[in-house]
N, C-alpha and C positions, 0 to 999 in steps of 0.2 A: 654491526651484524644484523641486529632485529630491524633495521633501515633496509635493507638489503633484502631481509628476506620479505617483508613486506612490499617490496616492488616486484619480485619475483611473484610473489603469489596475487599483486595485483593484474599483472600481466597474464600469467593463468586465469585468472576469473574474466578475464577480459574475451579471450579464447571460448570459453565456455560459454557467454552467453551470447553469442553470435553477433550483436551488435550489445553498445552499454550505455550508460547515462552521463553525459556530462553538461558543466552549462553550460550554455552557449554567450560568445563573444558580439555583444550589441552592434558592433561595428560589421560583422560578418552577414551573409545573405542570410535571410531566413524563408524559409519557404514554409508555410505550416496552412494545416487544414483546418480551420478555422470551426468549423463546424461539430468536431470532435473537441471541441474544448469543453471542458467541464463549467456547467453553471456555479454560481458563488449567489446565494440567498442574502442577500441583504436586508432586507426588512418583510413586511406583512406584502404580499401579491409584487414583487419584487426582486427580480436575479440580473445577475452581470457577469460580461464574462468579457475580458481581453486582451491584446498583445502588446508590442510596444518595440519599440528601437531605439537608435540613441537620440533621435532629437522627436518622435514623436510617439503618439499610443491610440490605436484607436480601440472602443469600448464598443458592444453593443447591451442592450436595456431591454429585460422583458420585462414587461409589468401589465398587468390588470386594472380595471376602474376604482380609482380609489387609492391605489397607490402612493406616495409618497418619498420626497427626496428634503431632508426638512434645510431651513435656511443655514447657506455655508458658504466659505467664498475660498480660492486660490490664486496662487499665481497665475497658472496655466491660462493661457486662451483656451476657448472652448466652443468647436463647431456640432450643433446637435443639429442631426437630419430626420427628420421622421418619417420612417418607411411604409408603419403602418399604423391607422389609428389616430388618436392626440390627446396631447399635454398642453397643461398650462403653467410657464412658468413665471413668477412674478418677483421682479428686481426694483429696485429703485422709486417705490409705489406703484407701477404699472403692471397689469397684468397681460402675459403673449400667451395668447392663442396660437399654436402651431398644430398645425393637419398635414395628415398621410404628406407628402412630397416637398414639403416644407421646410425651411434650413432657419436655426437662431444660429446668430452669433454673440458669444457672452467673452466682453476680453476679460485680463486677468483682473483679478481683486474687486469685482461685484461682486457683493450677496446676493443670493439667487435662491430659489426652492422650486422645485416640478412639483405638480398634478397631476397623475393619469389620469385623463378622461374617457376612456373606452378598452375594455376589455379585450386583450390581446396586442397592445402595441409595443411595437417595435423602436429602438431610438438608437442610432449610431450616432455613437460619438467620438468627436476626434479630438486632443489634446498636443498641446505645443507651449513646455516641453514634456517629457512625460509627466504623470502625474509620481512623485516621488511618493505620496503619503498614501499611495493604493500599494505601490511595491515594497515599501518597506513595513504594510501595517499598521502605520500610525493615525490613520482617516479615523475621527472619532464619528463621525455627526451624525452616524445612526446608531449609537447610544453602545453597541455591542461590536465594534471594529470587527466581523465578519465572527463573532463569536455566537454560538448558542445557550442555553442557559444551561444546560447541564455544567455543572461544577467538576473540572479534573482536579482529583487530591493526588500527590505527588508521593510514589511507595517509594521509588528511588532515586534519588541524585547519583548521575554514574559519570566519572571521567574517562571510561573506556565506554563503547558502543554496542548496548543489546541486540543481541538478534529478536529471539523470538521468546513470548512469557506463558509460563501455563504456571493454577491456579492448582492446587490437589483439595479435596474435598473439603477440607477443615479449615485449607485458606491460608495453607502454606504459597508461598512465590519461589519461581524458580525463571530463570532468564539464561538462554546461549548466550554466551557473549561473539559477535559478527566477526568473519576468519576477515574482515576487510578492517578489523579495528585490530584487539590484542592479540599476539602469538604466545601471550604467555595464560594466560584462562581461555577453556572453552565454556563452562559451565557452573553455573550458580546459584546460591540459593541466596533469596533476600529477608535476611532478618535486621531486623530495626533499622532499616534503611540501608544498611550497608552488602553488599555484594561479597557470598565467600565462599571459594571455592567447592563444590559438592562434587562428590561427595566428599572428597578428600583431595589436598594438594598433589598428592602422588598422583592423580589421575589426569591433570592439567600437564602441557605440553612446555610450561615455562620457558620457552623461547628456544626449546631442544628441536633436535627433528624428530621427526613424526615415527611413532613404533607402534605396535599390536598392543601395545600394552597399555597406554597412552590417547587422550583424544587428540584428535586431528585438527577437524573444521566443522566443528558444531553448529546449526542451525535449526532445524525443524523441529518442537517440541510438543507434546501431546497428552493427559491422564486420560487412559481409557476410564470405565467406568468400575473397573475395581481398585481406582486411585494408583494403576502404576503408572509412574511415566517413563517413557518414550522418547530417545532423542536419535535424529538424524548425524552421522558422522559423514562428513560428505566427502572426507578423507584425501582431500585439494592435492596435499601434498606425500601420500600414503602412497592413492592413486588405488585405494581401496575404500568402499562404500559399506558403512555398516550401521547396525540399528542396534541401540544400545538400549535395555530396559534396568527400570531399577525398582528396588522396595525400600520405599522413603520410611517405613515403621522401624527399618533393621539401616537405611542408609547405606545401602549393598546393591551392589551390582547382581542382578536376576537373570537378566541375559545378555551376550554379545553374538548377533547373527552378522557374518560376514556373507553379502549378495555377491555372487560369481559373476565373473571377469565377461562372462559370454553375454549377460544382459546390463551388468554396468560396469564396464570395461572404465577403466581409465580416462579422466576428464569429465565422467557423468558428474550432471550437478542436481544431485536430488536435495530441495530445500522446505518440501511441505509432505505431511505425513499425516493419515488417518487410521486409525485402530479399529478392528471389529472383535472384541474382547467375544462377543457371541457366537462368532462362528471359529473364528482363531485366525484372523487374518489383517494385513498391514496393505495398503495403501499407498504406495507413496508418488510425488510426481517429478519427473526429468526436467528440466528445462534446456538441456543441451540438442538431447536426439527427443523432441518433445515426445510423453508417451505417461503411461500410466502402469507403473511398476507394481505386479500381483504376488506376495508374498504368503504362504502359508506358514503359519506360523507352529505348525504341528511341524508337519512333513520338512518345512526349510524350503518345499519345492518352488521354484520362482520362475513368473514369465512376465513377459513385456507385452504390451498394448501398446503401439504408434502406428502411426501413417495417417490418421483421420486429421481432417482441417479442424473442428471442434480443439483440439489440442496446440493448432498451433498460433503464434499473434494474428493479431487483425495489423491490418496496414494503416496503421493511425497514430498521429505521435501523440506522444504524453507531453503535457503542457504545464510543466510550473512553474510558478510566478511568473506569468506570460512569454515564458522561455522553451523551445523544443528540449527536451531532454535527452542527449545523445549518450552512446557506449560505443567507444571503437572507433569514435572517429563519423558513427554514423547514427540515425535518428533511432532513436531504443527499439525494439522488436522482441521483446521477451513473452516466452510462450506459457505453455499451462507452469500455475504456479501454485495458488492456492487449490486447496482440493479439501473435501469436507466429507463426512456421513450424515445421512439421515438416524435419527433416534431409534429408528429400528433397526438400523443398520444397512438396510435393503435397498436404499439407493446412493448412489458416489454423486457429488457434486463438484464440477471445477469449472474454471476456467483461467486466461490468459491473463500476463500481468499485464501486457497494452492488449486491451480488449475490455469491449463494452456489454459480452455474452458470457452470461451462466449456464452451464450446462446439466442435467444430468443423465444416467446412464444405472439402469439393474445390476446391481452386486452381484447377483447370480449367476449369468453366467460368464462373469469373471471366476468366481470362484467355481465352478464346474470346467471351467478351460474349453469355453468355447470357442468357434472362429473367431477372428478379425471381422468376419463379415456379419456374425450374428450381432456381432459388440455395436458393431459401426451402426447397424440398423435401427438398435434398440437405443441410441444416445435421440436427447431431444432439449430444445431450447429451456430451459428452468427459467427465463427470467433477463432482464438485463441489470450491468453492475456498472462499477467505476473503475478506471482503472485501479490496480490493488495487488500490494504484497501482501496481503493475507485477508483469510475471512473463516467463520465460524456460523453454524448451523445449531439453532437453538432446539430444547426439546416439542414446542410447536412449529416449526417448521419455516422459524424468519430467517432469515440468511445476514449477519454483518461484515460488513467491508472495511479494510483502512484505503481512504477515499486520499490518492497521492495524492492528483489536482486540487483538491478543493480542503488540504488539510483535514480533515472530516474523518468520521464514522461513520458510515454510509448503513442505512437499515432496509433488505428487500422482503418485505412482508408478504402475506398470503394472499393480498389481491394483487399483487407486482406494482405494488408502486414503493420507488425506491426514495428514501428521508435522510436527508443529513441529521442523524439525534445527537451529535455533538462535532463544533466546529470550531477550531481556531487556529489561525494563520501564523500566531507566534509562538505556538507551543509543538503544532501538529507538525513539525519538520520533519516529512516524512515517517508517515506511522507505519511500524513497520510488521505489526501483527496484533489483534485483539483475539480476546479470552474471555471469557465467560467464568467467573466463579461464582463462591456461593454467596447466598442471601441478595443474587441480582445485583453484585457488583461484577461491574466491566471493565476487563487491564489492557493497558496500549503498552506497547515496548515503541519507544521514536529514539531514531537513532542519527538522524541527515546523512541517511547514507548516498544521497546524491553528490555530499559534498567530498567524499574518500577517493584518493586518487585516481582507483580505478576508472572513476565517473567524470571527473573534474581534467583526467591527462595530466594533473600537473600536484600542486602540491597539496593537503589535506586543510579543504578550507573547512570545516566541521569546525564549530567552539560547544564543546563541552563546559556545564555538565552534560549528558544524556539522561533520558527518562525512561521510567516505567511510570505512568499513570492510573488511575482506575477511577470509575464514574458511577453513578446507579442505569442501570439500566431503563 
């Protein structure tokens, strides 16, 4: 039965998000933009980034003067063209000089090491067969296998799959558990590592169907700034959308707002939510009928924001581990997802999970209920990001990403330039929300949810445990 209904409801999510993620068959066409693929930092003045099939991979190489590839050898043959610029690489006692238009060829099993010699070059590389110890990880020979030095300490070990984690002031943890993993928890609190029910078992769905009384399909969580929290019911199989608040002092349910049928009718999938505890108002965003959902929290009164392009994906696939990532059968197109406040609350920030633009847009006259037209006018570029299921807005005004392509936490600071401040390839499977708690520690919730059948078509390649992580900021 809980087999069953979890195909059901992967089927529905599939519905809902217009197209989905799955990975794709090496053997199959692949068609990908090349250009939109996320860079991978590899060392000091040093990025990479590339694809691959089944019998070969090609790479491209940015690097600056000075740069470095230190001495390492494989199997692979290895065709390097230099498009722009030049490198010195040196094997076997001899050192090659290769410039701008230039091609080595290195078969397999020489030790080798490059030199950038000129700022700004370029270096495609082609391998045959692929390269196995980039896709699975195991490349040590730049000392940190695509790792950054930030340290993730590990809050949870999870055999079932988090959604999303928030932090309450004192540094309590609390994690949705994802409606694409158990049907029998929605929600959680983590104490001493272990995962338990909150508030209480009664309020978990244990594999029953779905009632008023009961959560549904939790995902989007939030403490505004008077330490309540806030969670999305996305209500999959309710077919009801509602926002649940609680008082974690007393462990009691504070409020259940049920949003009417006329603005999130049936199949809406609201997965990201922001609080404005100052004026009384909630935030949240669609990804189905893409839009930015205006809830007052006094009145209950609720209106919808859609139709703007700002909101919906950009035409660009997501790329991980040199793989298009499809949903439905077709290349992902997921639209606004993460969404965020400003510290004063004054400005809404979002953008699309395939899309490379942050947006934001004046709370005000959101909250005054202005046109469509004024809303539209008043939105403006914030910034560029990564693609990303989640992101948060610091009290200075940096913006963090979970960086899918690039395993990563992605940092977009105050002069827009955007930093991986923590990266790793064998932990970060799909990160799938960061958090901000206190004394400037930072929580990840990863869950591989690429690899859940909805994504995959077929059966659940996900190996648990699942994480929650946290780092210093």
């Amino acid at each position: 039965m809980i087999k069953l209904k979890l195909t059901i409801l992967a089927v529905a999510v599939v519905s809902f998000f217009t197209n989905s993620l799955t990975a794709q068959n090496i053997k199959e066409i692949q068609h990908i933009k090349f250009d939109d693929l996320g860079w991978e930092q590899l060392g000091d003045k040093l990025q990479r980034k590339y694809v691959y099939g089944e019998q070969g991979m090609l790479a491209l190489f940015k690097m600056d003067k000075g740069a470095k590839v230190p001495l390492h050898q494989h199997p692979n043959e290895q065709t390097s063209y230099i498009t722009k610029g030049s490198v010195k690489v040196t094997m076997q006692g001899k050192d090659y000089i290769v410039k701008a238009g230039e091609v080595l060829i290195i078969p397999g099993n020489i030790p080798h090491q490059f030199e950038c010699l000129e700022d700004g070059t370029l270096d495609v590389d082609f391998f045959a067969p692929p390269r196995k110890d980039w896709i699975e990880g195991t490349a040590s020979y730049f000392g940190n296998n695509g790792k950054t030095n930030n340290k993730l300490e590990v809050v949870a070990a999870m055999d079932i799959r988090p959604g999303d984690v928030a932090v309450s002031a004192e540094g309590r943890v609390f994690a949705t558990i994802h409606p694409l993993g158990s049907q029998k928890t929605q929600l959680v609190e983590i104490v001493n590592g272990k995962a338990i029910p909150y508030p209480s078992d009664v309020y978990q769905k244990n594999g029953k169907k779905a009632s008023d009384a009961t959560f549904d399909a939790m995902l989007g969580l939030i403490f505004d700034k008077n330490n309540q929290l806030w969670v999305i019911d996305m209500g999959l199989e309710l077919g009801k959308t509602r926002l649940w608040a609680f008082d974690i002092s007393k462990n009691k349910v504070a409020q259940k707002i049920e949003l009417p049928l006329s603005v999130a009718p049936k199949g809406t999938f609201m997965q990201d939510v922001a609080i404005d505890e100052k004026n009384g108002f909630a935030y949240l965003a669609d990804i189905t009928n893409p839009g930015i959902i205006v809830l007052n929290l006094k009145t209950k009164k609720v209106r919808r924001f859609s139709g703007h392009s700002s909101l919906q994906a950009e035409d660009k696939d997501m790329i991980i581990k040199g793989k298009v990532t499809h949903f439905g059968g077709k290349p992902a197109r997921v639209a606004i997802d993460p969404i965020t406040l400003s510290n004063d609350r004054e400005t809404i920030f979002f953008g699309a999970m395939n899309g490379n633009s942050w947006y934001k847009v004046p709370a005000k006259p959101l909250r005054e209920g202005k046109s469509d037209t004024i809303i539209s006018n008043s939105i403006q570029k914030a910034g560029n990001k990564p693609f990303s299921d989640g992101a948060i807005t610091d009290a200075e005004g940096n913006h963090y990403f979970t960086n899918l392509q690039d395993h990563a936490i992605t940092k977009l600071d105050l002069t827009g330039k955007l930093t991986n401040i923590v990266q790793d390839k064998e932990k970060l499977l799909w990160p799938d929300n960061v958090y901000q708690g206190p004394e400037d520690w930072m929580y990840i919730s990863v869950n591989q949810l690429d690899s859940t059948p909805a994504f995959t078509g077929a059966g659940d390649e996900g190996k648990p445990p699942y994480y929650i992580y946290r780092f210093k900021k």
